[in-house]
C-alpha positions in Angstrom: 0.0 0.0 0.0 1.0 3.2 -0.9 1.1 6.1 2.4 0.8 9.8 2.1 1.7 12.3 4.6 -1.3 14.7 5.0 -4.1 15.1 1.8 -4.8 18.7 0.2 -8.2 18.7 -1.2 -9.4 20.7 -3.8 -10.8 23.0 -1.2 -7.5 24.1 0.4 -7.4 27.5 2.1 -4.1 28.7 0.6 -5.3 27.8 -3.2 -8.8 27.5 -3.3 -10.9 30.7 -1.6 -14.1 29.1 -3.3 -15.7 26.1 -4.4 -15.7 27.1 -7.8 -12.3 28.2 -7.9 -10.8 24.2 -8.1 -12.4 24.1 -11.6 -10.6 27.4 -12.6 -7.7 26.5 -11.4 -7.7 22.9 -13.5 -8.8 24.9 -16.6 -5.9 27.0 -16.1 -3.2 23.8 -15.5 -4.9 22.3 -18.3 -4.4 25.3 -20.3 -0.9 25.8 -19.4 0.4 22.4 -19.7 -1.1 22.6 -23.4 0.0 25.9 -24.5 2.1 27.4 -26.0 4.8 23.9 -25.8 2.4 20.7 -25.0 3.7 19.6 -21.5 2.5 17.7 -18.8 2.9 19.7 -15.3 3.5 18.4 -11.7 -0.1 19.4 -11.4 -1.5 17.4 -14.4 -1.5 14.7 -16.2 -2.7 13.6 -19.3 -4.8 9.9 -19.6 -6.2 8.5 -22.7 -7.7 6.0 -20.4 -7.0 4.2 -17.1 -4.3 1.7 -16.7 -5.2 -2.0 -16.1 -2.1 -1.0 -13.4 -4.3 -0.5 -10.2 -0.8 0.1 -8.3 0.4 2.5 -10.8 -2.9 4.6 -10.4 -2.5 4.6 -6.9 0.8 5.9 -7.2 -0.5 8.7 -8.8 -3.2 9.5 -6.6 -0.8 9.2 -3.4 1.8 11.6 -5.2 -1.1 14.1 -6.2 -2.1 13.7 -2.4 1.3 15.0 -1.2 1.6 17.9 -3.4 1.1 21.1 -1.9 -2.6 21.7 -3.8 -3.1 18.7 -5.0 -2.9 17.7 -8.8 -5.5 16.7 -11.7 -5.6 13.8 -13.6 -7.3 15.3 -17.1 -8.9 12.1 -19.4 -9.8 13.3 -22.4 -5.9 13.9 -23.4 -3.3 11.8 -25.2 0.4 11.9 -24.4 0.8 14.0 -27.8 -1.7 16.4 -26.5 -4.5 15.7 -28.9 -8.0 16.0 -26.8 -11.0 13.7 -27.5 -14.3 13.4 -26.1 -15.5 11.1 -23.0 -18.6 10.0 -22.7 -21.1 10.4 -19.1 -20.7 6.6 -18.9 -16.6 6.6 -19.3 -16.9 9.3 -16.7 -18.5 7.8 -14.0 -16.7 4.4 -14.8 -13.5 6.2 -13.9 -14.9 8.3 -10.9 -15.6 4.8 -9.8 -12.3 2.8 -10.7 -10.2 5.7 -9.2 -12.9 6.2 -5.5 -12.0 1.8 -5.5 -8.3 2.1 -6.2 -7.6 5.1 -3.3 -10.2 3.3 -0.9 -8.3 -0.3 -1.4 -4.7 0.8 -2.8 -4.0 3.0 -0.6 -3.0 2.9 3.3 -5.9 6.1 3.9 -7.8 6.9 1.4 -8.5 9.7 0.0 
């Protein structure tokens, strides 16, 4: 299992004065990691789809946890930085794989 030291959440008092504010914030990683050089940040990352890797998911979610802010995992994104849509249903099939793989991957979930 996979450990983290404390857990930011999207509603953290340094970063986030507003609920709404984590979504403008993603937009803006997403934004910057795209333009003007494609790059992936230390507060995004790009998925075409989920990994059959459960373990390598959780290490994401656990490093994402430890960063100061948290991070965004953006589906929807290939590693050349071409978008493509995602469906309601792939949505909430990853909501669900990623809420299973920090409740059992990881040694306090998130």
């Amino acid at each position: 299992m996979h450990s983290y030291r404390y857990l930011r959440t999207f509603a953290d008092e340094k970063l986030f004065h507003s609920p709404m504010n984590w979504k403008e914030n993603a937009i803006k990683y997403l934004e910057d990691s795209l333009f003007p050089v494609p790059t992936e940040l230390n507060e995004i990352d790009w998925k075409s789809g989920l990994s059959p890797k459960s373990d390598r998911l959780a290490q994401h979610l656990c490093a994402f946890s430890n960063q100061e802010g948290g991070g965004f995992l953006v589906f929807g994104v290939n590693n050349d930085a071409t978008m493509f849509s995602v469906t309601k249903e792939q949505t909430d099939a990853t909501v669900r794989t990623l809420g299973n793989i920090a409740l059992n991957n990881l040694s306090h979930s998130i």
